[in-house]
PLY file of the C-alpha trace (Angstrom):
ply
format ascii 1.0
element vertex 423
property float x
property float y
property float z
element edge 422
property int vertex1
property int vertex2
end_header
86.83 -1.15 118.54
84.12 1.24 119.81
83.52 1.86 123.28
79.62 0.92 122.65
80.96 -2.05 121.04
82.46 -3.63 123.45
79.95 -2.53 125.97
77.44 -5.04 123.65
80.52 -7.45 123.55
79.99 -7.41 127.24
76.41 -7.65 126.86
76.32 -11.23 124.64
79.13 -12.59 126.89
77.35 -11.86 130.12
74.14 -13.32 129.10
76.22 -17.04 128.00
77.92 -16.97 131.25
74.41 -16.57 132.70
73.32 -19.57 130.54
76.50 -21.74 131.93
75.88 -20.64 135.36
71.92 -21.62 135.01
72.78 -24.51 133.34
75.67 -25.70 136.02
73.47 -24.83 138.81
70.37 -26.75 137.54
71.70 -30.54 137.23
75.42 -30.08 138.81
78.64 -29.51 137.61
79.60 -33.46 136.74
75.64 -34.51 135.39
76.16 -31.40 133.09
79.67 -32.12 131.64
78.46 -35.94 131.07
75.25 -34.92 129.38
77.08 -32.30 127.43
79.22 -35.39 126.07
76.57 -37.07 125.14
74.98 -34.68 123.31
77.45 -34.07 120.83
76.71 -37.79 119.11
72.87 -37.29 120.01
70.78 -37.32 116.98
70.04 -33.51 116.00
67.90 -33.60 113.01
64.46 -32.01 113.85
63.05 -32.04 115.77
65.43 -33.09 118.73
64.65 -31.27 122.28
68.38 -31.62 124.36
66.00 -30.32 127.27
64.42 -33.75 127.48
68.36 -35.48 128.15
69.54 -32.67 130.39
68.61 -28.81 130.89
71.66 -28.06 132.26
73.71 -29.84 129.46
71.27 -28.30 127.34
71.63 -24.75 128.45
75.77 -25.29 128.56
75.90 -26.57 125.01
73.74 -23.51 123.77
75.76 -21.77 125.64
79.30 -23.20 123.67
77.62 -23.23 120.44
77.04 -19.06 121.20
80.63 -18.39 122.29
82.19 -20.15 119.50
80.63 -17.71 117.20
81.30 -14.68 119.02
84.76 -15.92 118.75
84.50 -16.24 115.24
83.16 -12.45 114.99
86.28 -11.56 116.98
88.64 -12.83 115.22
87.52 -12.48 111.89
87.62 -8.36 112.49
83.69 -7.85 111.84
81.98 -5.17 113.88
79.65 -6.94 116.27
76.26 -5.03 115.61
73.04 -5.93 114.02
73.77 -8.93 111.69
76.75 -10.55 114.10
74.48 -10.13 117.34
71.67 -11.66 114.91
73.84 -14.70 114.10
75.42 -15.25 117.30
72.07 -15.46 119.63
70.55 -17.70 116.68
73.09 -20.55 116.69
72.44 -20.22 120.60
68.89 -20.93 120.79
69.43 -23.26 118.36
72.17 -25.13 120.94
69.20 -26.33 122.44
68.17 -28.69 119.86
70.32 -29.35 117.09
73.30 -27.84 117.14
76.48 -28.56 119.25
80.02 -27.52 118.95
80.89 -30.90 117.21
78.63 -30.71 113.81
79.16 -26.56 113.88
82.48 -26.32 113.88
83.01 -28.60 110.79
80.73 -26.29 108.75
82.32 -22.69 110.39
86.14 -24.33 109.20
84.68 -25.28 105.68
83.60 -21.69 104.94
86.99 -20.47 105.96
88.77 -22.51 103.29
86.31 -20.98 100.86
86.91 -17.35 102.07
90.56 -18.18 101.50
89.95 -19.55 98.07
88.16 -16.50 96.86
91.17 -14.49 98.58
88.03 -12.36 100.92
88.58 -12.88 104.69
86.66 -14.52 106.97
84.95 -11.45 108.09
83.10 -10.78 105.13
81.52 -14.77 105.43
81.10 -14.54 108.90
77.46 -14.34 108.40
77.29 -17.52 106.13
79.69 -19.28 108.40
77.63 -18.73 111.51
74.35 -19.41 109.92
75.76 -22.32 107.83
75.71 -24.71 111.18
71.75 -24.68 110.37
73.34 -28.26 108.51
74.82 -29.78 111.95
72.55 -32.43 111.60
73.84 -33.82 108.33
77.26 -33.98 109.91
76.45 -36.14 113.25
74.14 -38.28 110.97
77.01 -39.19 109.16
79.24 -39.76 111.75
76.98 -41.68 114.79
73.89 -42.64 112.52
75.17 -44.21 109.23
76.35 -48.13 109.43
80.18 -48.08 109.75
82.95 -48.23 112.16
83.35 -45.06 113.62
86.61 -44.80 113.19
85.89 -44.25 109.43
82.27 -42.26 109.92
83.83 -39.71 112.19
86.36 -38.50 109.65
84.05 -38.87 106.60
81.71 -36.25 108.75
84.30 -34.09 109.52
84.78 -34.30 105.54
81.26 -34.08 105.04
80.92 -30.65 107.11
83.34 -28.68 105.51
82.56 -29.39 101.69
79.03 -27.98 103.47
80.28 -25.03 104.46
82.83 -24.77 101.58
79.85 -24.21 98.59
77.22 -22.19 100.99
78.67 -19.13 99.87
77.88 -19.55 96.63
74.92 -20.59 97.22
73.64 -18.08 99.41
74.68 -15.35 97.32
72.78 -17.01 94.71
69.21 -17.52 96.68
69.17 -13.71 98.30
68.62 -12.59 94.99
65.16 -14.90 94.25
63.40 -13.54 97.27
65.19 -10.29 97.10
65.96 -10.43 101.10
62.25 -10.03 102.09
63.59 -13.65 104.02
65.45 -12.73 107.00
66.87 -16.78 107.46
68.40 -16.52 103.63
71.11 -18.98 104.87
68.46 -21.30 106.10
66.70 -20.45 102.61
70.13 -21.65 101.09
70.87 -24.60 103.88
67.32 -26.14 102.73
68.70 -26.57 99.33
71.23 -28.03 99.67
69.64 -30.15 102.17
67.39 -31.43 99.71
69.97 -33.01 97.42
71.79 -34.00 100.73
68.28 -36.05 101.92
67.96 -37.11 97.96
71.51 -38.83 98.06
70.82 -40.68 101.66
67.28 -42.09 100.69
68.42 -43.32 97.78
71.23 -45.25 100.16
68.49 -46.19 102.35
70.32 -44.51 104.88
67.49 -41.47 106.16
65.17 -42.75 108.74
61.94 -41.09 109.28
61.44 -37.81 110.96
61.03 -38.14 114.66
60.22 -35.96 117.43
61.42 -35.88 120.54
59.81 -32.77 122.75
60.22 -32.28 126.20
56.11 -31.35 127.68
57.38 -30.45 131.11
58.24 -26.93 132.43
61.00 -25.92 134.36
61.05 -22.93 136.32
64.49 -22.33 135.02
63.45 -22.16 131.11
60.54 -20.35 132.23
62.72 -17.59 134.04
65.59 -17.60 130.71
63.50 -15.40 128.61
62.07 -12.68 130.99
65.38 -12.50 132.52
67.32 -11.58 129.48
64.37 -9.58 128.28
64.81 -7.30 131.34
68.76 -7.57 131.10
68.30 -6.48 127.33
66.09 -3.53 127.94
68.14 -2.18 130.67
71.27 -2.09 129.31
69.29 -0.50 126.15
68.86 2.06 128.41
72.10 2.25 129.61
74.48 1.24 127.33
75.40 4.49 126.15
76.22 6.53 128.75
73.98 8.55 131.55
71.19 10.27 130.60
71.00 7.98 127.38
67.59 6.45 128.12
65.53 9.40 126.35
67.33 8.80 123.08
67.70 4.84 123.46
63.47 4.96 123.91
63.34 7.79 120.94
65.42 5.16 118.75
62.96 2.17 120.32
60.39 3.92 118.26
62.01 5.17 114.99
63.00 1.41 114.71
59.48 0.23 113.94
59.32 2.38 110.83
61.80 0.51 108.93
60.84 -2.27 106.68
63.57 -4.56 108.09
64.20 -5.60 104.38
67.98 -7.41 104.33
70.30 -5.69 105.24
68.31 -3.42 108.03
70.84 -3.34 110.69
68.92 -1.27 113.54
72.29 -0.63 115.22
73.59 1.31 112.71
70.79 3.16 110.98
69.63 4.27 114.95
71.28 2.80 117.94
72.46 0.39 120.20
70.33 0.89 122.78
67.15 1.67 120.98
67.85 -1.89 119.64
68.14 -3.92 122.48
65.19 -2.70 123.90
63.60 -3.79 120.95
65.18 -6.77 121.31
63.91 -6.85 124.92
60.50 -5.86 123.87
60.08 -8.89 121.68
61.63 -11.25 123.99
58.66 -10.27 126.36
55.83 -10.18 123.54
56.94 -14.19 122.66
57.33 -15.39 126.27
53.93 -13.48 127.21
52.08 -15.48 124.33
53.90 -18.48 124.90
52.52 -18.44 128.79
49.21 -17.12 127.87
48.58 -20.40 125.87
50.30 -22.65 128.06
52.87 -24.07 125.82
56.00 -25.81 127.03
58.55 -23.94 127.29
61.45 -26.37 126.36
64.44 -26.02 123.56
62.84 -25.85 120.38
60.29 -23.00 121.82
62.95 -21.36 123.70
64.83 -21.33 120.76
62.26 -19.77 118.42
62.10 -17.13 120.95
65.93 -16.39 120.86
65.99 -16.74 116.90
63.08 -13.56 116.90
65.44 -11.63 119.89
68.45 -12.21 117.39
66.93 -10.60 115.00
65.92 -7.84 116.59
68.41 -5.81 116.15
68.67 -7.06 112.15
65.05 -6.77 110.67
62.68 -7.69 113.10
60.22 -5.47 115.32
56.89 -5.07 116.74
55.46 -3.28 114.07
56.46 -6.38 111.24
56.51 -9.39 113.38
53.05 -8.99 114.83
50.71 -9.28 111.96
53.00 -12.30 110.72
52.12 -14.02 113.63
48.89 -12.77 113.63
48.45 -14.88 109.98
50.08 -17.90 111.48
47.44 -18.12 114.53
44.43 -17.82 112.51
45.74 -20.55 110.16
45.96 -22.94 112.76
42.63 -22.04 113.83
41.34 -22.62 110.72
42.73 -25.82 110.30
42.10 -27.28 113.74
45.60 -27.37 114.55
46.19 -26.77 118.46
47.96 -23.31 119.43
50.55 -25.53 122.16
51.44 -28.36 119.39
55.29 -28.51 117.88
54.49 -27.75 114.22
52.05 -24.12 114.81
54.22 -22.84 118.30
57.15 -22.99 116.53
55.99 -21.50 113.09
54.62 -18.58 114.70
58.18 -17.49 116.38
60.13 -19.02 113.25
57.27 -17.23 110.76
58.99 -13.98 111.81
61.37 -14.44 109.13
58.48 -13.15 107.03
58.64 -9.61 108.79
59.93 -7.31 106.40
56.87 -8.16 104.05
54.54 -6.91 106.40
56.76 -3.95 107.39
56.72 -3.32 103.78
53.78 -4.20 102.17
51.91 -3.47 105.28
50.09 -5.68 107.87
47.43 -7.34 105.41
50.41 -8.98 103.33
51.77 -10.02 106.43
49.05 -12.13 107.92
48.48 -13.50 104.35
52.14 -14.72 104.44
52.20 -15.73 107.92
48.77 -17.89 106.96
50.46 -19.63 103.96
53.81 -20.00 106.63
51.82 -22.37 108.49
51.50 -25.20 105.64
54.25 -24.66 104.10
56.97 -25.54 106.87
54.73 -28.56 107.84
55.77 -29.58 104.36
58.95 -28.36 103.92
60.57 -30.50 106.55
60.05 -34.09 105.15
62.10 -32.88 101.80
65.62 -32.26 103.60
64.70 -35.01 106.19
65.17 -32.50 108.99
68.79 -31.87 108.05
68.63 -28.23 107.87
67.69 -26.79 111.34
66.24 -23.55 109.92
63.62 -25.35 108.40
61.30 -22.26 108.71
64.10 -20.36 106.83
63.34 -22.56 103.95
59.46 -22.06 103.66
60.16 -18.49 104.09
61.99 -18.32 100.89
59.59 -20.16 99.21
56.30 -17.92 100.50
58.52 -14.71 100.07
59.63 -15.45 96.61
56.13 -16.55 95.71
54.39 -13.33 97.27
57.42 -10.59 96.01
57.04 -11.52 92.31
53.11 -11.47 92.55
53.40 -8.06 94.11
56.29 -6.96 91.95
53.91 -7.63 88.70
50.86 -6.32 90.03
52.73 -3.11 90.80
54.31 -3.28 87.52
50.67 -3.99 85.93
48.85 -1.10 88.16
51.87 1.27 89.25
48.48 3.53 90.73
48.52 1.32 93.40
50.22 2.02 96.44
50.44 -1.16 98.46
52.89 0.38 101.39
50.91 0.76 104.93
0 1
1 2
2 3
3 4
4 5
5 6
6 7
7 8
8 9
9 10
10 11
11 12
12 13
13 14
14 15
15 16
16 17
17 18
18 19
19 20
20 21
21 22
22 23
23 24
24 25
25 26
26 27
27 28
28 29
29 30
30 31
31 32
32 33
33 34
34 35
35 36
36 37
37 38
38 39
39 40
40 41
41 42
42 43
43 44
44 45
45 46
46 47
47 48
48 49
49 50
50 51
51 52
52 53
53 54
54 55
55 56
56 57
57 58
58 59
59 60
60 61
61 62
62 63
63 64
64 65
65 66
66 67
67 68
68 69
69 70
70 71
71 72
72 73
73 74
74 75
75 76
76 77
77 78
78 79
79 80
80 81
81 82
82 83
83 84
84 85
85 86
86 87
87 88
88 89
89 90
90 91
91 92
92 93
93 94
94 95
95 96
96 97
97 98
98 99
99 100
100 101
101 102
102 103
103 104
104 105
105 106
106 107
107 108
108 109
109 110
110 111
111 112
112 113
113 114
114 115
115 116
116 117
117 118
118 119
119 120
120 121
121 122
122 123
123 124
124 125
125 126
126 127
127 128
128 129
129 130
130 131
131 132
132 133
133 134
134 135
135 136
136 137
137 138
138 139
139 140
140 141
141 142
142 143
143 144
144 145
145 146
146 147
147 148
148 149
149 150
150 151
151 152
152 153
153 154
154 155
155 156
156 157
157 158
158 159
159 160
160 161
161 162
162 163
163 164
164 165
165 166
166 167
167 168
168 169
169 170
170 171
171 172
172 173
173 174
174 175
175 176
176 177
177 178
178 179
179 180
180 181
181 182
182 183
183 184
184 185
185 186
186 187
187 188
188 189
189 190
190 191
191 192
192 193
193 194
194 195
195 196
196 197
197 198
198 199
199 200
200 201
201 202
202 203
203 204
204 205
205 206
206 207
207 208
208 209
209 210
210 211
211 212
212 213
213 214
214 215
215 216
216 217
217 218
218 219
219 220
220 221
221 222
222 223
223 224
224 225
225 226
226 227
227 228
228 229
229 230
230 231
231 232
232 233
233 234
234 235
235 236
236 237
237 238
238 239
239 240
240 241
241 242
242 243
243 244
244 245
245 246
246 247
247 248
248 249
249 250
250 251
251 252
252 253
253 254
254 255
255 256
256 257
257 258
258 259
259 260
260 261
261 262
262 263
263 264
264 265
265 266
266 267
267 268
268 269
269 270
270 271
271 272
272 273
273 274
274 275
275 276
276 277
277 278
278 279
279 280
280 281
281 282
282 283
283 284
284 285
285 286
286 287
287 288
288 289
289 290
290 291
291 292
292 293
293 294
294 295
295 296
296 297
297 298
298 299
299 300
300 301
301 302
302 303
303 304
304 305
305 306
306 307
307 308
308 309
309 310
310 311
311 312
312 313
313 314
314 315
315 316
316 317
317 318
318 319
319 320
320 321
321 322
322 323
323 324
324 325
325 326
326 327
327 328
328 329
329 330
330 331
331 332
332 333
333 334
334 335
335 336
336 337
337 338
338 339
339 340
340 341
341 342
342 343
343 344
344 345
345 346
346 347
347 348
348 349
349 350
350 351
351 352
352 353
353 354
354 355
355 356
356 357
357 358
358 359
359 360
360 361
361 362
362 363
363 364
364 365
365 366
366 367
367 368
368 369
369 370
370 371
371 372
372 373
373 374
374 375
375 376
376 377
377 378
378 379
379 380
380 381
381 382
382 383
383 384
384 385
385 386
386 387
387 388
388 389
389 390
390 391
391 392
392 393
393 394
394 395
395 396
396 397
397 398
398 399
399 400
400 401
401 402
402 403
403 404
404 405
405 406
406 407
407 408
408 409
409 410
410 411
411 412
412 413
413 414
414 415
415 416
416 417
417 418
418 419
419 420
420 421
421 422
């Protein structure tokens, strides 16, 4: 291992210990283990704010969820950069409503067994494994939601969890290919298929009650402090990280970054540096919080979330350059269609819509605000097909617009190869 890798191995720990800290210092050491408890058999389908039971649980089980995958990247002899930083920090914001280390681990064991089956170590579906636990939900709606004696349910969604994770490598091997990794969430691309026949199979049981959601409206000066704090922590040790006098390069890098396309695979730490990317990283954390305060919206565990999901990917395909006009598209959509800027649905499509970003850091900022636009819609409708069983909901409807958009492009350029539609 690298010297600059484990200083960013230090970097992702310190910021979870700062989580548990937060967290154990907000509702108390024994409120925050018995809220953590209960969380595990909470219902997690979307949308499901832990924030409203406990912050402090809440912050503590994002905080689990996150170190059980950096101990997966560990282990499984991956280099933690771009992609594994990317995955890690996503299943963390997403600890704050949805996923716990109860229905993740089920899912992170069942893509093992398939890794072993195809005679590949873990490292190389690491990614998929991570990513996978976007299906949690499925697997504590079968054990504390479905009628039956738990004594039965628990095991069946134990059972349940890793045939999940034991077919999404196929699958998202398959889907990359239809929207040619102009989706950064492929895995949630692939999660909301199989979610679909997973919601198909439980209506038909009568067994999938109706989307509900529960969103906590108050602030908290701790969630209100999270993101700016690791935004600062980010950008300073992007300054630091490798070595003294480092911060002219790091900033140098900061730049060069938003030239790329952030197409899959873009992994920033590897075609610049570590430090230019998490100031990037940094930079975006503070360009989401900003808007989110600017507009007043709550900042509880689905927004928070959003906001770690686009500071994941910063250092694997996301940057100023491609996520604003994305955004841009999804604010004047819910202009247009009278939707308010602070409600669930638009708030959380416009940090989720940044999935989108390598279309406008490809095709250039018009095609991204036309994507963005169409984002809007589509994840409003995208979410009653899989029930809310697949967390990355907005990974789904990114597929969909990407794969729509890229083959449009692909035969227009193929009809008029005289146009040049890069920015």
């Amino acid at each position: 291992m690298e010297h600059t890798e484990k200083r960013l191995y230090i970097v992702i720990l310190s910021m979870l210990l700062m989580m548990i800290v937060a967290g154990f210092a907000t509702d108390g050491i024994i409120k925050t283990v018995v809220h953590i408890w209960e969380l595990q058999y909470t219902r997690a389908r979307l949308i499901q704010d832990f924030t409203v039971t406990s912050i402090g649980a809440a912050l503590v089980n994002a905080a689990l969820v996150g170190l059980i995958g950096l101990i997966v990247v560990f282990f499984s002899e991956v280099h933690l950069a771009g992609p594994t930083v990317a995955s890690i920090l996503t299943i963390t914001g997403f600890g704050l409503f949805g996923n716990t280390p109860f229905n993740s681990i089920p899912i992170i064991l069942g893509v093992w067994i398939a890794s072993r089956l195809a005679r590949k170590s873990l490292g190389s579906y690491s990614l998929i494994a991570l990513f996978g636990t976007a299906l949690g939900p499925l697997v504590t709606l079968v054990a504390f939601e479905l009628t039956g004696s738990v004594f039965w349910m628990l095991p069946l969604s134990i059972i349940v969890g890793l045939a999940v994770g034991f077919i999404l490598p196929a699958v998202a091997g398959s889907l990359l290919v239809i929207h040619q990794g102009y989706n950064l969430y492929n895995v949630g691309f692939s999660c909301g298929f199989i979610g679909l026949f997973a919601a198909g199979f439980l209506k038909a049981l009568h067994s999938l009650d109706d989307l509900i959601i529960v969103w906590n409206t108050q602030n908290h000066l701790t969630l209100m402090l999270l993101i700016p704090v690791f935004a600062i922590y980010l950008i300073i040790c992007g300054v630091c990280i490798e070595g003294k006098h480092s911060w002219n390069s790091s900033c140098k890098d900061f730049i060069k970054i938003q030239k790329h396309s952030g197409r899959l695979p873009s992994d920033f730490t590897d075609m610049n540096s570590i430090g230019g990317t998490l100031i990037n990283m940094g930079v975006l954390a503070l360009i989401c919080w900003t808007y989110a305060m600017i507009i007043k919206a709550p900042l509880n565990g689905p927004v928070l979330g959003g906001i770690f999901t686009v500071i994941a990917f910063g250092g694997f395909g996301k940057h100023v350059r491609n996520c604003l006009p994305v955004m841009a598209g999804v604010i004047i959509a819910t202009l247009v269609f009278g939707k308010s800027l602070v409600a669930p649905g638009p708030i959380l499509a416009l940090f989720f819509c940044t999935t989108l970003a390598p279309i406008a850091g490809h095709f250039g900022w018009i095609a991204g605000i036309i994507v963005g636009f169409i984002h809007l819609f589509m994840v409003e409708t995208t979410a009653t097909w899989h029930g809310g069983l697949d967390l990355y909901n907005n990974g789904f409807a990114g597929g969909l617009t990407a794969t729509l958009f890229v083959a449009f492009m692909q035969w227009y350029r193929t009809n008029r190869p005289q146009e040049d539609f890069k920015s």
